[in-house]
NUMIKE-189556 format. One record per residue: x, y, z of N, C-alpha, C in turn. Coordinates in Angstrom, 1 decimal. Example, Ala and Ser with C-alpha at 12.3 -4.5 7.8 and 13.67 -1.06 7.14 Angstrom:
2
       nu       nv       nw      cau      cav      caw       cu       cv       cw
     13.2     -5.7      7.8     12.3     -4.5      7.8     13.2     -3.3      7.8
     12.8     -2.2      7.1     13.7     -1.1      7.1     12.9      0.0      7.9
END
This chain:
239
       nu       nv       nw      cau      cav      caw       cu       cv       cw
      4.7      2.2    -28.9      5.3      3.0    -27.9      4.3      3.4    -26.8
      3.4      3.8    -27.0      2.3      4.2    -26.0      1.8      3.0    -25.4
      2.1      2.1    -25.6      1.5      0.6    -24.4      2.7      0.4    -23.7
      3.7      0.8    -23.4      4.8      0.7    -22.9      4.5      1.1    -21.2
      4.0      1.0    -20.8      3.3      1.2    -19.6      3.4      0.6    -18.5
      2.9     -0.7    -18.9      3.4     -1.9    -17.6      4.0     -1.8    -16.5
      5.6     -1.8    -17.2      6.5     -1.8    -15.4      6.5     -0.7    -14.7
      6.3      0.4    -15.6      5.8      2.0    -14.6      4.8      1.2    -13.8
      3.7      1.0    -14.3      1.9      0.6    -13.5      2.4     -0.4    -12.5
      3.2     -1.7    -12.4      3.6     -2.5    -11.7      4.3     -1.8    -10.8
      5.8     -1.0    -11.4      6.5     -0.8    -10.2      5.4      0.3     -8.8
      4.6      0.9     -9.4      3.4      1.7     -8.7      3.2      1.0     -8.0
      2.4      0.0     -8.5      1.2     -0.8     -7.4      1.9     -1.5     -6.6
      3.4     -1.6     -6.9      4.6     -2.1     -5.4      4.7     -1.0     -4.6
      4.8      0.3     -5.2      5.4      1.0     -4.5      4.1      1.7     -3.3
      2.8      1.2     -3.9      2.1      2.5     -3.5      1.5      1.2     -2.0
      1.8     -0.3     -2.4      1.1     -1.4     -1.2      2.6     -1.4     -0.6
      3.8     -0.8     -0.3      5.0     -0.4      0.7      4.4     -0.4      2.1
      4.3     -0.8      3.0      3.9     -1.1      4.4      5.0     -1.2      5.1
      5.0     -0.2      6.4      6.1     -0.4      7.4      5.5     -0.4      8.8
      6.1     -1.6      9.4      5.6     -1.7     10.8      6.4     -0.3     11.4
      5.9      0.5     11.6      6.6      2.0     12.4      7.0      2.0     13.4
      8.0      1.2     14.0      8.6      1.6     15.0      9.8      1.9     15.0
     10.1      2.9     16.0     11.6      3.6     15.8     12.2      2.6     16.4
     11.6      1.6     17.5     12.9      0.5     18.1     13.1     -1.1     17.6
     13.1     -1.0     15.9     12.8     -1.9     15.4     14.4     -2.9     15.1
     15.4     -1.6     15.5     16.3     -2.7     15.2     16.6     -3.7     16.4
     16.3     -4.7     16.7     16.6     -5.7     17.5     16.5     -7.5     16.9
     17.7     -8.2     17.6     17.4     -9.3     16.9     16.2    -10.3     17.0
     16.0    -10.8     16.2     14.6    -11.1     16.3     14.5    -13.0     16.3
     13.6    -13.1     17.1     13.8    -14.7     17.4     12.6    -15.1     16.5
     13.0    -16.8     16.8     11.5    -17.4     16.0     10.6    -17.0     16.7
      9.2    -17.2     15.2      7.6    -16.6     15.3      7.4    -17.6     16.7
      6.6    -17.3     17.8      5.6    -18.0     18.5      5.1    -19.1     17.3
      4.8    -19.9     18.4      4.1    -20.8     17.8      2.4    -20.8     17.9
      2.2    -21.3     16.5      0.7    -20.7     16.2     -0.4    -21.6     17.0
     -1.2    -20.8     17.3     -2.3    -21.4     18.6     -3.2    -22.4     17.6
     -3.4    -23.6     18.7     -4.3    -24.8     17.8     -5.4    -24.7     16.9
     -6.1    -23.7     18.4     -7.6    -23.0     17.9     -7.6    -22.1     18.3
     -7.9    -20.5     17.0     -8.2    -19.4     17.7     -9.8    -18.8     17.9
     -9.6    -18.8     18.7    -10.7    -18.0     19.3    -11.5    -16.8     18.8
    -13.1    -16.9     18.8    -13.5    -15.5     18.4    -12.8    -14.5     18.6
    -12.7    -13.8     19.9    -12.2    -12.7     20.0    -10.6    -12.5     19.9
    -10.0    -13.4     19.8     -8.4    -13.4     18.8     -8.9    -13.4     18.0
     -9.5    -13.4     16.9     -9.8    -13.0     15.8    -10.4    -12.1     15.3
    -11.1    -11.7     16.1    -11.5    -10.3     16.4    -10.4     -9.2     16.3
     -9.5     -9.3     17.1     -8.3     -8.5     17.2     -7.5     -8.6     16.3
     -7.6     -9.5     15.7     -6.6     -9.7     14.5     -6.8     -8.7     13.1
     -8.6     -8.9     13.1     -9.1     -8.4     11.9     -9.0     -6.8     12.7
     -9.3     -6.2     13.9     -9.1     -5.2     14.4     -7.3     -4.6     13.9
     -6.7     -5.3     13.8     -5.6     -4.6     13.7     -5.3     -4.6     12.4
     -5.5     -5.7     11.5     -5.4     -5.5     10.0     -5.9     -4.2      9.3
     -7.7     -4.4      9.8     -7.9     -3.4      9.3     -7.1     -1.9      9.6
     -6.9     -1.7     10.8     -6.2     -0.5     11.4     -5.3     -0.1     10.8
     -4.6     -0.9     10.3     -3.5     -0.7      9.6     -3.3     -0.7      8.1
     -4.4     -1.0      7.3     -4.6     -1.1      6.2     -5.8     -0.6      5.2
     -6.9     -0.7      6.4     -8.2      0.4      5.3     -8.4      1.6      6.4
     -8.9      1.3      7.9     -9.3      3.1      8.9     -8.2      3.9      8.5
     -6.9      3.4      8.1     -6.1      4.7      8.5     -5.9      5.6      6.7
     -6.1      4.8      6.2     -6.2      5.1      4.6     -5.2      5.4      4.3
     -4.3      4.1      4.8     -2.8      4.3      4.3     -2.5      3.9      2.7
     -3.8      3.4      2.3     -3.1      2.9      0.3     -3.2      4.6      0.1
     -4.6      5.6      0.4     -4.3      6.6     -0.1     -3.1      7.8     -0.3
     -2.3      7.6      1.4     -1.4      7.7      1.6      0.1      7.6      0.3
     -0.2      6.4      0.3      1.2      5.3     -0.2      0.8      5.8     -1.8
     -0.4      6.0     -2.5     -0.7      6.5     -3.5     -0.3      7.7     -4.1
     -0.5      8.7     -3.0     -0.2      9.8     -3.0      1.0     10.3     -2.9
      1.9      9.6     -2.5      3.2      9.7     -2.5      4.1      8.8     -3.2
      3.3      7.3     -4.3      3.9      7.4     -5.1      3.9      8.0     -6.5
      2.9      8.6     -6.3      2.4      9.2     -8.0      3.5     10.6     -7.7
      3.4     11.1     -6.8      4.5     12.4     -6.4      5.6     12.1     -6.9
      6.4     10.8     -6.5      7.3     10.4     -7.1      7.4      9.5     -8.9
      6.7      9.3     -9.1      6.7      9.0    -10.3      5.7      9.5    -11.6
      5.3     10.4    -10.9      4.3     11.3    -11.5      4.9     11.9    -12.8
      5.8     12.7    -12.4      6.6     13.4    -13.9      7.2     12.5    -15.2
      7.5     11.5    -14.2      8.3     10.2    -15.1      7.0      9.7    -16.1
      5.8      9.6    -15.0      4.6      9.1    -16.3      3.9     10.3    -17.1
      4.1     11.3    -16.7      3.5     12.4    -17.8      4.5     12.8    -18.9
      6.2     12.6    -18.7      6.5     12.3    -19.7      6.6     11.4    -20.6
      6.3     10.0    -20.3      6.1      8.9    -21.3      5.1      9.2    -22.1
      3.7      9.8    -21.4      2.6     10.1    -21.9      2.2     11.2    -22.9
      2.8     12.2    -22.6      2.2     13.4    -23.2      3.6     13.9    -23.7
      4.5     13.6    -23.7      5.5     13.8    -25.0      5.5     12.9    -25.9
      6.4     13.2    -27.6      7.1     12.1    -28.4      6.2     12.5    -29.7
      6.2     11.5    -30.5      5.7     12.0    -31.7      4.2     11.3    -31.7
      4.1     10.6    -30.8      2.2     10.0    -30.9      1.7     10.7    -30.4
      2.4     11.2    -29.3      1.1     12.8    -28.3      1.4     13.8    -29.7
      2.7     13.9    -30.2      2.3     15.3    -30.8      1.4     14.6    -32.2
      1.0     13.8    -32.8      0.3     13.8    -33.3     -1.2     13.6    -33.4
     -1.3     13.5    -32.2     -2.9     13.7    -32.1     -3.5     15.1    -32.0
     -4.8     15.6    -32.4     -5.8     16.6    -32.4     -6.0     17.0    -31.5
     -6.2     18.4    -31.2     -5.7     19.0    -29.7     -6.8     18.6    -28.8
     -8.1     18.6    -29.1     -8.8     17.4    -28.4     -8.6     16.2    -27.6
     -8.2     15.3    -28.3     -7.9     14.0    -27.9     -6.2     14.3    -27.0
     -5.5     15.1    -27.3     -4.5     15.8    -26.6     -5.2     15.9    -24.9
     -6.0     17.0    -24.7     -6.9     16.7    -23.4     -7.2     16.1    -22.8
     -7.8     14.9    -23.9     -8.6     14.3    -23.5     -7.6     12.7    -22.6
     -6.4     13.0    -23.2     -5.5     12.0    -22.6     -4.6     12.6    -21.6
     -4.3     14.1    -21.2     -3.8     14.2    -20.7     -4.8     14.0    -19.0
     -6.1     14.8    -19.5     -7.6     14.5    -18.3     -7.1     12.5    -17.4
     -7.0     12.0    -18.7     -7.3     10.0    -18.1     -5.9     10.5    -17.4
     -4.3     11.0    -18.3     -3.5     10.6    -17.1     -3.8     11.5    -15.7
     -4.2     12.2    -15.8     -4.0     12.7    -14.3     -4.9     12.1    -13.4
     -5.9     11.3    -14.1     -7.2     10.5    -13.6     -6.8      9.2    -12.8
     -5.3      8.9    -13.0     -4.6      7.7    -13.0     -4.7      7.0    -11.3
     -4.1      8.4    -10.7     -4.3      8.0     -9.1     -5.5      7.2     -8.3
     -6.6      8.6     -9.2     -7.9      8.0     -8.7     -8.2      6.2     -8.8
     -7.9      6.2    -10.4     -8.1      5.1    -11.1     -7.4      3.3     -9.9
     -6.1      4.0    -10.0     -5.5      3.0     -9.0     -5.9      2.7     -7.8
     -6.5      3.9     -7.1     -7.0      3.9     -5.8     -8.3      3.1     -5.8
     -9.2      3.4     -6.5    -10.1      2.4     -6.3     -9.6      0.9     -6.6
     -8.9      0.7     -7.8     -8.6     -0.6     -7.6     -7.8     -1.3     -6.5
     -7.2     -0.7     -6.1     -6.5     -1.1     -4.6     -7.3     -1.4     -2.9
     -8.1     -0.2     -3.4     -8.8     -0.4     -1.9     -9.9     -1.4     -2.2
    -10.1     -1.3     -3.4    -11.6     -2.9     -3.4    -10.5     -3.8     -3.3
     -9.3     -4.6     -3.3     -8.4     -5.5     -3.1     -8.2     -5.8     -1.5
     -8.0     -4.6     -1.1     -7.6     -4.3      0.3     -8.5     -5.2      1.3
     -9.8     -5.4      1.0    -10.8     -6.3      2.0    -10.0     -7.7      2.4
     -9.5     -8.6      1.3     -9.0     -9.7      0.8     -7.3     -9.6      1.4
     -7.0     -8.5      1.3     -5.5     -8.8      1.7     -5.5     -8.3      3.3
     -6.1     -7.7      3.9     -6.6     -7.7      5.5     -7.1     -8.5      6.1
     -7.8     -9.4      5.2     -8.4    -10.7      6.2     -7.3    -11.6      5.8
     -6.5    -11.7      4.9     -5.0    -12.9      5.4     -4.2    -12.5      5.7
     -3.9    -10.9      6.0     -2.9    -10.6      7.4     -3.6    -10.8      8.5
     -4.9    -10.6      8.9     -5.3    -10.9     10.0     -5.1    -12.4     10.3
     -4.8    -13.3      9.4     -4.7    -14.2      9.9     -3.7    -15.3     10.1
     -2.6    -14.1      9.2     -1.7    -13.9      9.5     -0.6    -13.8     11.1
     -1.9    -12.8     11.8     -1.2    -11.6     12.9     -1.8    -12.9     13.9
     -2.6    -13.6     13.9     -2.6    -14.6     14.9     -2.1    -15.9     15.4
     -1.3    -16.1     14.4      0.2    -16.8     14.3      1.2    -15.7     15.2
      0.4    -14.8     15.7      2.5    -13.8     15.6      2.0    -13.6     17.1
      0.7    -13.3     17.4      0.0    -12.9     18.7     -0.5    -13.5     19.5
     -0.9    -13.4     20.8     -2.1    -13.7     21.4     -3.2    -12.7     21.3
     -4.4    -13.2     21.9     -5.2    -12.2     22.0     -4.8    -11.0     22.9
     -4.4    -11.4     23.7     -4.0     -9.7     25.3     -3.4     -9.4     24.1
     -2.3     -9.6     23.2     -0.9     -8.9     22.7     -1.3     -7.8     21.7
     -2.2     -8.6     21.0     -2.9     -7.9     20.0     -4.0     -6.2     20.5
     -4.8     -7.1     21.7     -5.8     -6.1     22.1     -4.4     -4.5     22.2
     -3.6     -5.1     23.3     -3.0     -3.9     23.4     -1.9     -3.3     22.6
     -1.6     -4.3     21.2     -1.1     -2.9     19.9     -2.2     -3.0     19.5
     -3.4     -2.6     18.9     -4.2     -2.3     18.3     -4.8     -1.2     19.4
     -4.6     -1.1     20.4     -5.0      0.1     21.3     -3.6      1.4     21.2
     -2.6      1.2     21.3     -1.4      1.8     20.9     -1.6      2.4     19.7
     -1.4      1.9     18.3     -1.8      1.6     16.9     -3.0      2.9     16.6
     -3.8      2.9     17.7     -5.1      3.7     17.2     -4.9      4.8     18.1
     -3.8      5.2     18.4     -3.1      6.9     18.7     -3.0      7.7     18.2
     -3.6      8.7     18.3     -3.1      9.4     16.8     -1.8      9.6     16.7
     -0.8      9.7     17.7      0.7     10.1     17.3      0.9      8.9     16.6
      0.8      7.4     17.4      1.2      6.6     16.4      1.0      6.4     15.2
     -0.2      6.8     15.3     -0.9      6.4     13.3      0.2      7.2     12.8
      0.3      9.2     13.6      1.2      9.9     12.5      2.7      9.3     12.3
      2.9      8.6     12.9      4.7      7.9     12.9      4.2      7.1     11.5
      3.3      5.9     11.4      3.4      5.1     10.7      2.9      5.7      9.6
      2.1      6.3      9.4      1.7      7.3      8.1      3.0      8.0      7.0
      3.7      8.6      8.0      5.0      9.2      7.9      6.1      7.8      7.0
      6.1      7.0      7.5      7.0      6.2      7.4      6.3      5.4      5.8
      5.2      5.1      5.7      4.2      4.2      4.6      4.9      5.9      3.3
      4.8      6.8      3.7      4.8      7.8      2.4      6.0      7.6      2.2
      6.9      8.1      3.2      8.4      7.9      3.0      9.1      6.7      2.0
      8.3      5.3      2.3      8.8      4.0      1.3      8.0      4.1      0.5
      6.8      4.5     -0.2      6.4      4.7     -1.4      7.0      5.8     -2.2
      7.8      6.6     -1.9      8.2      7.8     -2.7      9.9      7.3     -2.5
      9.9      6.8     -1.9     11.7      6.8     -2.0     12.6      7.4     -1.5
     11.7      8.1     -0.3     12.8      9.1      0.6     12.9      8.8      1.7
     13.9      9.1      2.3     14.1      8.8      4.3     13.2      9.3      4.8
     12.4      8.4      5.8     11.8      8.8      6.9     11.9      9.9      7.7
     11.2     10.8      8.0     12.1     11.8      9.3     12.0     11.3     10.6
     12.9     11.9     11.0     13.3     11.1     12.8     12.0     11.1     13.5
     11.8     10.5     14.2     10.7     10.9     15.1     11.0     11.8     16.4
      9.9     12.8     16.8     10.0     13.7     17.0      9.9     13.2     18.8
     10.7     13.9     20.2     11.2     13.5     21.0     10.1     12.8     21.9
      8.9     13.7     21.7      7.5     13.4     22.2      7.2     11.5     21.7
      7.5     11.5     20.2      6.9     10.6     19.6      8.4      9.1     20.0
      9.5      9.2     20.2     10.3      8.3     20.8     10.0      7.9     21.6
      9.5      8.3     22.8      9.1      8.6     24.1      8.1      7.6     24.7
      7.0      8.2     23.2      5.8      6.8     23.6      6.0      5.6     23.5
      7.0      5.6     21.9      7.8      3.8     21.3      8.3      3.3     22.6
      8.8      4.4     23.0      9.9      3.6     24.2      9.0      3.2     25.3
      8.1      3.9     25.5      7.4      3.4     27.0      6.1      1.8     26.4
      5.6      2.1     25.2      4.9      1.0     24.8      5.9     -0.5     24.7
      7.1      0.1     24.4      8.2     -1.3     24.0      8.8     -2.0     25.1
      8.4     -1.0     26.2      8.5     -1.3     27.8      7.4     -2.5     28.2
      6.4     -2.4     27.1      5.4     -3.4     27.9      5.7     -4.6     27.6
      5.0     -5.8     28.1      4.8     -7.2     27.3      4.7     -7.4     25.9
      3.7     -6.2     25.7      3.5     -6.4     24.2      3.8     -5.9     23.6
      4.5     -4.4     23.7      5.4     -3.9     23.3      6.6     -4.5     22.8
      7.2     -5.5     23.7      8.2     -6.2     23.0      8.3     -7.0     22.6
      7.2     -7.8     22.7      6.3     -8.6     21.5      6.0     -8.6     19.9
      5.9     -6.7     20.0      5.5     -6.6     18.8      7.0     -6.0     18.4
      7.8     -4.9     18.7      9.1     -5.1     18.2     10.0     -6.6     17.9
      9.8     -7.5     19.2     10.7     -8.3     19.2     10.1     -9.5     17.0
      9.1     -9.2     17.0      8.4    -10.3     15.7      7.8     -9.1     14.5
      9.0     -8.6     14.7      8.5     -7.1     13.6      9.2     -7.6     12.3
      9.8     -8.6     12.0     10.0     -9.0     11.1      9.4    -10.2     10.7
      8.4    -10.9     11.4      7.8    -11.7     11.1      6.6    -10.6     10.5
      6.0     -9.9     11.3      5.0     -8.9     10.7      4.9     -8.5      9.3
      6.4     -8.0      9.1      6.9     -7.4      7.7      6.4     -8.6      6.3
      6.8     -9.7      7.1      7.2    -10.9      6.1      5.1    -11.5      6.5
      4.6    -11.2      7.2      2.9    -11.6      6.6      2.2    -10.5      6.1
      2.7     -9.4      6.2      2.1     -8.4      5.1      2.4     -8.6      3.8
      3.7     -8.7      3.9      4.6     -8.9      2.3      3.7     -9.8      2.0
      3.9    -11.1      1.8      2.6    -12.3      1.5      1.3    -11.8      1.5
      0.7    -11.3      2.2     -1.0    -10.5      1.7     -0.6     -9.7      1.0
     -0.3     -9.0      0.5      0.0     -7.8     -0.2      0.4     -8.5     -1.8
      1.5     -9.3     -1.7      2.0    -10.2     -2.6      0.9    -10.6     -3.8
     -0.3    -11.3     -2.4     -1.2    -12.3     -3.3     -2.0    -11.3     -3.7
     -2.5     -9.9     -2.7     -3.8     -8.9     -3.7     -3.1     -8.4     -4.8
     -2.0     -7.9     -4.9     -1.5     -7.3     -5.7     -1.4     -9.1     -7.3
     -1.1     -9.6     -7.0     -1.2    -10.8     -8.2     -2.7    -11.0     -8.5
     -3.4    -10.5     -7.7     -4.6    -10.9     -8.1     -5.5     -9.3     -9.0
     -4.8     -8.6     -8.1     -5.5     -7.1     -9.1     -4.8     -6.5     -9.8
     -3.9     -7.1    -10.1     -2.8     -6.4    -11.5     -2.9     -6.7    -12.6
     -3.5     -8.0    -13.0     -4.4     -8.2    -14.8     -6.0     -6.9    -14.8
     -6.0     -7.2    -13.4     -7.9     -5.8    -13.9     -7.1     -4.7    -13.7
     -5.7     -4.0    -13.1     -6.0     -2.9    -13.1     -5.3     -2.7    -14.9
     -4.4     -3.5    -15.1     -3.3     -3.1    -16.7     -4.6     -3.4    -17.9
     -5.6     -4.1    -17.2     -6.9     -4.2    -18.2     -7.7     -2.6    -18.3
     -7.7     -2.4    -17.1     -9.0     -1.0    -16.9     -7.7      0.1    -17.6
     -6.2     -0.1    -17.1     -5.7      1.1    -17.6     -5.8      1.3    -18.9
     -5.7      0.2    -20.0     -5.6     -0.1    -21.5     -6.9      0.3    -21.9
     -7.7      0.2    -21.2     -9.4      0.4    -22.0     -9.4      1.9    -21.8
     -9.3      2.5    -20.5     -9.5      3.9    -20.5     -8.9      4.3    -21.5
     -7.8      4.4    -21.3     -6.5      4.8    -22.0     -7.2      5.0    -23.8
     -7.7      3.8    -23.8     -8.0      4.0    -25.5     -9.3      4.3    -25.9
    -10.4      4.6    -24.5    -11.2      5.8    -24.6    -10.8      7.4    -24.8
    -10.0      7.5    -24.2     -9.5      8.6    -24.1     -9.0      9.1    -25.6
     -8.2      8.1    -26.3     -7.6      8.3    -27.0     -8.4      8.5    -27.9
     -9.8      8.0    -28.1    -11.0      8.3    -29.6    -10.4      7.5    -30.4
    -11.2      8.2    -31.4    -10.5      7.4    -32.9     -9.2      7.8    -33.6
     -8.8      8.2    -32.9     -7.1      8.3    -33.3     -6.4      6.7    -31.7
     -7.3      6.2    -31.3     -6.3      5.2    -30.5     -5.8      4.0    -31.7
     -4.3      3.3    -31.2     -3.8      2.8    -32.1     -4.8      1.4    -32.4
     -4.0      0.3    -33.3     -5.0     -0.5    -33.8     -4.8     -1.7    -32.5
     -3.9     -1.5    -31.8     -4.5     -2.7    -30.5     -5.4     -1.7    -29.4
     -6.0     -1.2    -29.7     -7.3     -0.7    -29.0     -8.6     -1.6    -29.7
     -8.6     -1.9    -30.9     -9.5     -2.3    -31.2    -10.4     -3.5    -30.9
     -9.0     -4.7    -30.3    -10.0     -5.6    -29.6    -10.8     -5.0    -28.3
    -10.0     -4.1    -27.4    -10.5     -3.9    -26.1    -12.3     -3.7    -26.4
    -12.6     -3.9    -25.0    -13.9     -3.7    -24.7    -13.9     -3.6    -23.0
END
């Protein structure tokens, strides 16, 4: 019963890599991607990795998306954990000592996510130069690094990691979407906001396949640190 863990830890590490391109004027039909440039250029790729990262490690949106899935699934895993007849039979010690690892769990995830994050930024960056030019890019990644905009998109990344509606954006914050969506690249970047969606999904897809055996590895080991010598007998191979 106590390894029963998994699709909780999975459905997490979906919920907490949830990414939303934030704009309020997103619903529009959307045509095919641009076609991808022969050769891109340093500085297109420059901007590319400029916006990846912007949107995925400066703004510290896994912490975000973390912090608001554990919110939401938080009680659901402290009761798997620390109820039933295995928690109650452990020694009030080891009781602590596992309740200390679960609450430890966020942290636990977070570093595994953000060491991942390098690897799934540079193939949306290279992603986003398929979707862009260089001008298009320079000027959302200058938008992008607003603080209102970061707050829209921050707002929106917590909201799909916990499972609640968005709140409206506030008249100030419409205002700017609407005047940026006015530009070239403005509607550039609304008009292939679903191509966007669909090359994060794919980086996100592959870090998450790649760090979901070490992180259900690190959770099983702690886990049966914590537990001492009352952990069950498949603790015994871990190391």
């Amino acid at each position: 019963m106590i390894f029963h863990w998994e699709d909780d830890m999975r459905f997490l590490l979906f919920a907490s890599a949830f990414m939303v391109c934030a704009s309020p004027t997103l619903a529009q039909p959307t045509p095919p991607a641009p076609p991808a440039a022969a050769v891109v250029s340093e500085g297109h790729m420059a901007q590319a990795h400029a916006m990846a990262n912007l949107l995925l490690i400066d703004s510290d949106v896994m912490g975000v998306a973390i912090e608001a899935a554990f919110g939401a699934l938080g009680p659901q895993m402290r009761q798997q954990f620390l109820t039933g007849p295995f928690y109650d039979s452990l020694r009030h010690e080891n009781q602590r000592s596992l309740t200390t690892w679960v609450d430890g769990l966020p942290h636990l995830v977070r570093e595994e996510i953000n060491a991942a994050m390098p690897a799934v930024a540079e193939q949306y960056a290279q992603g986003l130069t398929k979707l862009f030019n260089e001008q298009e890019l320079t000027d959302i990644v200058a938008f992008l690094a607003q603080p209102a905009a970061r707050a829209v998109y921050l707002r929106a990344v917590a909201a799909g990691a916990s499972g609640a509606a968005p709140g409206a954006p506030s008249p100030e914050e419409t205002e700017m979407f609407a005047a940026f969506s006015a530009t070239p690249s403005g509607q550039a970047f609304d008009a292939r906001s679903e191509h966007l969606t669909q090359a994060l999904n794919q980086a996100l897809a592959a870090g998450t396949a790649t760090m979901m055996p070490r992180v259900q590895a690190r959770v099983q080991r702690e886990m049966c640190v914590a537990l001492g010598d009352q952990a069950p007998p498949a603790c015994a191979g871990l190391s």
